[in-house]
TORMARDREN-879643 format. One line per 5 residues: their letters; for each residue x, y, z of C-alpha. Coordinates in steps of 0.5 Angstrom, whole numbers, plus 500, padded with zeros to 3 digits. Each point is the difference from the previous one (the first is absolute). Layout:
# residues N
A) X,Y,Z; ...
***
This chain:
# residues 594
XXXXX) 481,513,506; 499,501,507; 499,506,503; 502,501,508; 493,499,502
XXXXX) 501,493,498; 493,497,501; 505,493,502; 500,497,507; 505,501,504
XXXXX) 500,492,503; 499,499,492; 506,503,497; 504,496,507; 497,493,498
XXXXX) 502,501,493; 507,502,503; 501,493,504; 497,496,495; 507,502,496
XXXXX) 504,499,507; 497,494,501; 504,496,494; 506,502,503; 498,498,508
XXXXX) 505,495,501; 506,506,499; 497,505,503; 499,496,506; 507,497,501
XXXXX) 501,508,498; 496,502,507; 504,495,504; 506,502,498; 498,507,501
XXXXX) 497,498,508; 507,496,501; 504,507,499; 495,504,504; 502,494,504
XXXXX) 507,502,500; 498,507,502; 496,499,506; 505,496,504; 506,505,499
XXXXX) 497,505,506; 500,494,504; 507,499,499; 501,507,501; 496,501,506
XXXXX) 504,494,503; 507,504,498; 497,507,503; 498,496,507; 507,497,499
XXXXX) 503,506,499; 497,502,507; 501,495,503; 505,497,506; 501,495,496
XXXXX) 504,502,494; 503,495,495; 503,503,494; 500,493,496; 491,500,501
XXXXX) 501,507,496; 504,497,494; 496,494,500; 493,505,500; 504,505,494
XXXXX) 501,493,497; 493,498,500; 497,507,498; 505,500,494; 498,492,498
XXXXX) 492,502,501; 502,506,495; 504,495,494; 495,496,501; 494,505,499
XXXXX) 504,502,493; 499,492,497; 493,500,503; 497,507,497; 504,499,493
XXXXX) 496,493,499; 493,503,502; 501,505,496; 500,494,495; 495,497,502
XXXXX) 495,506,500; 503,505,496; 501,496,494; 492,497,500; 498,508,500
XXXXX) 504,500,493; 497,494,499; 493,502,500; 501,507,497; 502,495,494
XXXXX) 493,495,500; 496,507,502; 503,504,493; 499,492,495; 493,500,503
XXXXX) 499,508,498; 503,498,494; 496,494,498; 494,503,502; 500,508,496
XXXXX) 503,496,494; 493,495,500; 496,507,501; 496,503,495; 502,508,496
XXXXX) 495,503,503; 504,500,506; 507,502,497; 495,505,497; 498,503,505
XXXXX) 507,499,505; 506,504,500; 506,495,498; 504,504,505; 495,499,506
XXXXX) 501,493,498; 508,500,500; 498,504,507; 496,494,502; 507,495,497
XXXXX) 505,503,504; 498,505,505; 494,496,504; 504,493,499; 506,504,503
XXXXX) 495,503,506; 497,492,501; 508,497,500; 501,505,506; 494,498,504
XXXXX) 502,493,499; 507,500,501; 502,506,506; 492,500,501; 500,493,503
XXXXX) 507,500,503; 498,505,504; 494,499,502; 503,493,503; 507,504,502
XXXXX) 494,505,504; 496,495,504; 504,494,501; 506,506,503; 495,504,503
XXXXX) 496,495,504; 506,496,502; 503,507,502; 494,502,504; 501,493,504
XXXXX) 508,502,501; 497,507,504; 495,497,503; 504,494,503; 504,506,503
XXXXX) 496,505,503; 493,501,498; 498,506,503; 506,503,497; 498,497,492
XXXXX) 493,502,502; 503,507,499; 504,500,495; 496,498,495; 494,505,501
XXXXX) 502,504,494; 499,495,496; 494,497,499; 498,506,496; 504,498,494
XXXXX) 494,495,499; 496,506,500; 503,504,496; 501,495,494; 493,499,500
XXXXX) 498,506,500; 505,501,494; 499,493,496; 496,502,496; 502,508,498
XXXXX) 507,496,498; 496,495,495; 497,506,497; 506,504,498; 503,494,499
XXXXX) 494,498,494; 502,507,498; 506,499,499; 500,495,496; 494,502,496
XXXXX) 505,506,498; 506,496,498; 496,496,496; 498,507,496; 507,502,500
XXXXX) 502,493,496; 495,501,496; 502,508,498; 506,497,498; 498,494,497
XXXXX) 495,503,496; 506,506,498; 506,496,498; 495,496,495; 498,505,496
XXXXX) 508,504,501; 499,500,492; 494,504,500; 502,504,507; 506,501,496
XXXXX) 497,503,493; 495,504,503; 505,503,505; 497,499,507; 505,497,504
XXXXX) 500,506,505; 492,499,500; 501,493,501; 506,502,505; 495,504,503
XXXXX) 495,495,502; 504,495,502; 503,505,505; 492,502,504; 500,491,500
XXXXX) 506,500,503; 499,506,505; 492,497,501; 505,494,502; 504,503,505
XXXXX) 494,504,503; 497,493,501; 506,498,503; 501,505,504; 493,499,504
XXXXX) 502,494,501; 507,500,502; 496,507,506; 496,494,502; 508,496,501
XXXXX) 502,506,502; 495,501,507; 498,492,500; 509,497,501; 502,506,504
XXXXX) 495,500,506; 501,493,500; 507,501,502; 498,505,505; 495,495,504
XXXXX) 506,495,500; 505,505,502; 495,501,506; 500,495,502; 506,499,500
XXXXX) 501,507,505; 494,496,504; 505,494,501; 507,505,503; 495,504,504
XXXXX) 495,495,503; 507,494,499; 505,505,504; 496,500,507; 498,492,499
XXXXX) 508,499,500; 501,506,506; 494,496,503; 503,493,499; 493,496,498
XXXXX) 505,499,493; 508,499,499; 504,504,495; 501,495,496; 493,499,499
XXXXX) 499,508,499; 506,498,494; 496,494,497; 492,505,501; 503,504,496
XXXXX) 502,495,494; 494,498,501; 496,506,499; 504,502,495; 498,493,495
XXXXX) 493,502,504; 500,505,495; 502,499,494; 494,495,499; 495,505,502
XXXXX) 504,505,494; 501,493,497; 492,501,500; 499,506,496; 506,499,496
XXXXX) 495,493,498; 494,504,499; 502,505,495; 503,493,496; 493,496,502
XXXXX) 496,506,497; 505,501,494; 500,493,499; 492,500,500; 498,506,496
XXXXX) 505,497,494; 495,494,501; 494,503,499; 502,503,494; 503,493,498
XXXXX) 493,497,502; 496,504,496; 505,499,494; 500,492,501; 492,501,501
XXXXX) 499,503,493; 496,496,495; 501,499,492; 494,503,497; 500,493,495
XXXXX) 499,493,504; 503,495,499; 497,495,495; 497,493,502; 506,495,501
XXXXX) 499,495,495; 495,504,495; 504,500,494; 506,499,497; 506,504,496
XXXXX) 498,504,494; 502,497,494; 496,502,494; 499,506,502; 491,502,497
XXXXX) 499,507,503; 492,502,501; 498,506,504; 493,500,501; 496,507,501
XXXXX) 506,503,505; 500,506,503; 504,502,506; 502,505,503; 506,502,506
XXXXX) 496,502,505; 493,499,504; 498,507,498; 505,502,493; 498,501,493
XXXXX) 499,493,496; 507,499,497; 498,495,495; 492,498,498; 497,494,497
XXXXX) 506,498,498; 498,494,495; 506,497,495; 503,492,498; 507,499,500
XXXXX) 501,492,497; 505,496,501; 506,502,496; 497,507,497; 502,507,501
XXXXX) 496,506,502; 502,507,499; 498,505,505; 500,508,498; 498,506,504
XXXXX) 501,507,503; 504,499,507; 495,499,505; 496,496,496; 500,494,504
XXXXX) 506,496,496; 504,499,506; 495,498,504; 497,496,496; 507,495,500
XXXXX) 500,501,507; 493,497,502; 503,495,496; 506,498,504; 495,500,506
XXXXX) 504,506,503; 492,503,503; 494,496,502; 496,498,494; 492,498,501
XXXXX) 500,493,498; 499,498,493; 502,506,498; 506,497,497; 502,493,498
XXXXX) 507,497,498; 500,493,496; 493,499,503; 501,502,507; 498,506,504
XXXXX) 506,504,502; 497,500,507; 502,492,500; 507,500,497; 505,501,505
XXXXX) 503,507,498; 507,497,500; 498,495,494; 496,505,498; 505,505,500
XXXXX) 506,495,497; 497,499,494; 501,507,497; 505,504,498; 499,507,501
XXXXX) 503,506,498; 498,506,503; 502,507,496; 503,503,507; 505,493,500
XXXXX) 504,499,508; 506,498,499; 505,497,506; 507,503,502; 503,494,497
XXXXX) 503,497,495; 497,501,492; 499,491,500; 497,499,508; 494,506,498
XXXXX) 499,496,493; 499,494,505; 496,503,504; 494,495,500; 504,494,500
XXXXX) 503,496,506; 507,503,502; 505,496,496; 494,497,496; 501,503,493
XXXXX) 505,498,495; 506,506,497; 497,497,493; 492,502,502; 502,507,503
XXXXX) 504,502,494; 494,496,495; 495,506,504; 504,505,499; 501,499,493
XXXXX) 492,500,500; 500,506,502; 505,503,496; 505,503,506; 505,494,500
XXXXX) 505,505,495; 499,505,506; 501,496,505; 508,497,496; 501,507,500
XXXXX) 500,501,508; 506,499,503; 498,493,504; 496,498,495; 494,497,504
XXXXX) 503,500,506; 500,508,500; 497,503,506; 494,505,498; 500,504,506
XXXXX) 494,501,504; 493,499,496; 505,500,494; 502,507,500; 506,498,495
XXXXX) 495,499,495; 497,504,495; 492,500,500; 500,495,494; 505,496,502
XXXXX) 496,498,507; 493,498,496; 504,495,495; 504,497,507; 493,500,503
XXXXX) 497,496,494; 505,495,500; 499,499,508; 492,498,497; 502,496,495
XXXXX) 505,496,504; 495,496,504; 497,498,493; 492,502,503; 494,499,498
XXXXX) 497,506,498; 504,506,500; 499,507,501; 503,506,497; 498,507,504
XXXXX) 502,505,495; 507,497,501; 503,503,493; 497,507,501; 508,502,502
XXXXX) 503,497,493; 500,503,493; 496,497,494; 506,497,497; 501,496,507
XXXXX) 493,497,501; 500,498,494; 506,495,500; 498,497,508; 493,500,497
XXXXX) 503,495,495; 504,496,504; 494,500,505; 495,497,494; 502,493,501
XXXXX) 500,500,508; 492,503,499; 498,495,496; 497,495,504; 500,505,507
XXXXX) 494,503,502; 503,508,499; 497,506,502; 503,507,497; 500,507,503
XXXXX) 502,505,496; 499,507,498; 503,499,493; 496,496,494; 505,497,497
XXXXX) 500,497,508; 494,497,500; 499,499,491; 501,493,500; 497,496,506
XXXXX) 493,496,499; 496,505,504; 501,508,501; 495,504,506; 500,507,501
XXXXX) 499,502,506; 496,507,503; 499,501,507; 499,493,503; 496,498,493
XXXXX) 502,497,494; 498,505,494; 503,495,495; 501,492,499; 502,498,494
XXXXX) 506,497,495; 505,505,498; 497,501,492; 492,499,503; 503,507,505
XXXXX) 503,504,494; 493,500,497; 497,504,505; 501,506,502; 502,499,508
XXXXX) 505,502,504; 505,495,497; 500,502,493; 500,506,502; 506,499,503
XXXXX) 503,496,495; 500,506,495; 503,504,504; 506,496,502; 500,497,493
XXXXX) 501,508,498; 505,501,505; 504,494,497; 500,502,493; 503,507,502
XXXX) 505,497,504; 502,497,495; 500,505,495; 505,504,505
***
């Protein structure tokens, strides 16, 4: 994630701002207009009160002129109300606008990323990156921009207004605020870096409750809560501290803004007074400088108020840039180089992998077919390289061309979708959605896609179709968040019907029955047969009885295969897998006897 010395331009990070307010250029223009058309409206009316002052004054009195000056002053004012409603249309709905494109485009480009960077990325710096930094770009494409156009156009038509009174006198008063330019410069980029920080320590706060409410089971049965308590506590106080040096910088930078405006404002009844004694202005003019001076003001508050957003705005760009700037680890395969798996041949040729440059090797000499329609089993003791090796398979990491090859194609040359379209995968950890009991068993197809008759087929595959008529909305019951209604079993039978719904090429069983009982394995592995038939099949499993049946069985140990073979050829030996079978054909018999 970035850091607050982001090492992303500033004029960088503002093009990639006026790349996205450019697509809405024409409302944003109309906004402006309408914007200087009610400035407009506010530079004419100390002219109307001017000629009111002098005629006040004046030996020719008329009270019909004064009604007829209140009723332009009134109709300028209804007239400013229309007008500053539709510019806040026309600008402040693209702003919207742009935080929607902005976030579909994160979106869209952490989706197409690989594990590595969720591996190494905290889910709450991206929520951080999603809410809080798009929120800070919004402002400084909305309020940024209608203030920068409120400060120029209001201060240099202000500015003209006095010069056209008196110049010596504007010249005076507005000595104090040049050092507004000063003072932003000077604290433009203290105010970026706070800001970074703020945003950084938002991001760890997301992630400590993300991180606590997801395991609330475990907190819950280890009895953490007030430890949990406690470490969200310092992420919120590191917040608030960061916060508060944030807002020290507010503190000194917004108030001495003030007071140079108030300044000036004392320079105009000091010097102005004499001018009037002196006659070189008339009253009214005085009356209408003051006006002036004081809309001169607040472009220059308008300023500061500007920066702090445009900073804002330009530090959450940089750590979006960063973000959009990350590359997946797996290239894309060239267009056209292959077409969609549909026999379904693995060979894995010598590989060996590793996670990273200068990490242990994860796997080695990894040398095994799989032909099209077989099944493999694949046992070993955790950390073997199980998962890793079925992860390569999908081309989740980076594989050394060659080293894998799909119906005769290199992995490297098949598009990953297709690649990917083409496997069924269950994984031991199974992710269910907080959504209904049917749409997450039609995950894998198009929404609306699958049919009532072949949700329910999958289920009854999988053996949890009686479970699911026993639910209170049947398949429309809603799971709740990673499907915490159900019980462990439960998810991994809902999972394998996901798998079999899209009728893949090969599929892929990650120890996905490790939290069913004997009985229920082998009642799915039964109605399973006739759907593995046919259908390249990779089996991982911890439990013989798992595995017994397939064409070919590899015991996995340390990242290489210690045994290859049939399921009567491994028995004969006197290798971990028969071992293993003993052992758990011994805990069967007892527990059966009991």
């Amino acid at each position: 994630m970035s850091k607050p010395d982001s090492a992303v331009p500033t004029k960088k990070a503002t093009l990639f701002l006026l790349s996205y307010a450019k697509r809405h250029a024409l409302s944003i223009a109309g906004g402006m207009v309408l914007l200087i058309a009610v400035d407009l409206c506010q530079l004419i009316i100390p002219q109307i009160v001017r000629a009111t002052v002098d005629l006040l004054g004046g030996e020719h009195f008329a009270r019909s002129a004064i009604l007829i000056n209140a009723g332009k002053i009134a109709g300028l004012a209804l007239a400013m109300v229309a007008v500053r409603f539709l510019w806040r249309l026309c600008i402040m709905r693209p702003a919207r606008k742009i935080e929607t494109e902005m976030r579909e485009d994160m979106f869209a480009h952490l989706t197409g990323l690989s594990f590595s960077y969720f591996n190494r990325t905290k889910t709450g710096d991206l929520m951080a990156l999603l809410v809080n930094d798009l929120n800070a770009i919004r402002m400084a494409a909305g309020l940024g921009l209608t203030g920068l156009t409120d400060a120029l156009f209001m201060g240099s038509m202000s500015l003209a207004f006095m010069m056209s009174i008196n110049v010596p006198l504007t010249l005076l008063t507005v000595i104090p605020l040049p050092v507004i330019v000063f003072v932003m410069i000077r604290f433009g980029k203290v105010i970026q870096t706070r800001f970074s920080d703020v945003q950084e320590s938002f991001g760890d706060i997301s992630s400590r409750a993300q991180e606590s409410l997801s395991g609330i089971r475990v907190v819950k049965g280890f009895v953490q809560e007030d430890q949990e308590l406690r470490g969200f506590v310092r992420e919120c106080d590191g917040y608030v501290e960061k916060n508060i040096r944030l807002v020290k910088l507010f503190g000194f930078f917004f108030p001495l803004i003030s007071f140079l405006a108030a300044l000036s404002l004392s320079l105009l009844y000091f010097f102005g007074s004499r001018f009037v004694l002196q006659n070189a202005i008339s009253l009214g003019q005085f009356v209408s400088f003051s006006f002036y001076i004081g809309l001169f003001v607040w472009p220059m508050m308008a300023v500061g108020w500007v920066f702090n957003l445009y900073q804002r705005g330009i530090a959450s760009a940089k750590r979006i840039i960063e973000l959009m700037e990350e590359k997946p680890d797996v290239r894309p395969a060239p267009a056209g180089s292959a077409a969609a798996v549909t026999g379904g041949r693995i060979e894995f040729r010598d590989l060996s992998f590793r996670y990273g440059p200068h990490g242990p090797d994860v796997l080695k000499h990894i040398s095994l077919t799989v032909a099209a329609g077989a099944s493999l089993g694949i046992m070993g003791k955790p950390g073997s390289g199980k998962t890793t090796l079925i992860s390569l398979l999908f081309h989740l990491f980076p594989v050394e061309p060659g080293r894998i090859v799909v119906d005769g194609y290199d992995i490297n040359d098949i598009p990953a979708a297709l690649l990917r379209a083409s496997i069924g995968y269950v994984p031991q950890d199974s992710f269910l959605f907080s959504d209904t009991v049917g749409n997450n068993i039609a995950f894998g197809v198009e929404e609306g896609a699958a049919e009532n008759s072949t949700i329910t087929r999958a289920a009854t595959l999988s053996a949890i179709h009686r479970d699911i008529q026993q639910f209170p909305g049947g398949y429309a019951t809603q799971i709740g968040e990673r499907g915490i209604t159900l019980s462990g079993g439960q998810k991994q039978r809902l999972a394998i019907s996901r798998a079999l719904l899209i009728k893949p090429a090969i599929l892929v069983l990650d120890d996905a029955l490790s939290s069913v009982d004997a009985a229920t394995e082998r009642q799915i592995f039964s109605s399973l047969t006739p759907e593995i038939r046919g259908r390249t099949s990779i089996v991982i499993a911890h439990r013989v009885s798992t595995v017994m049946g397939c064409d070919s069985i590899v015991v996995l140990s340390e990242g290489e295969i210690a045994e290859q073979g049939s399921h009567r050829e491994l028995l004969a030996g006197d290798g971990f897998y028969s071992r293993l079978y003993r052992l758990q054909t011994l805990e069967e018999n007892i527990a059966e006897e009991e």
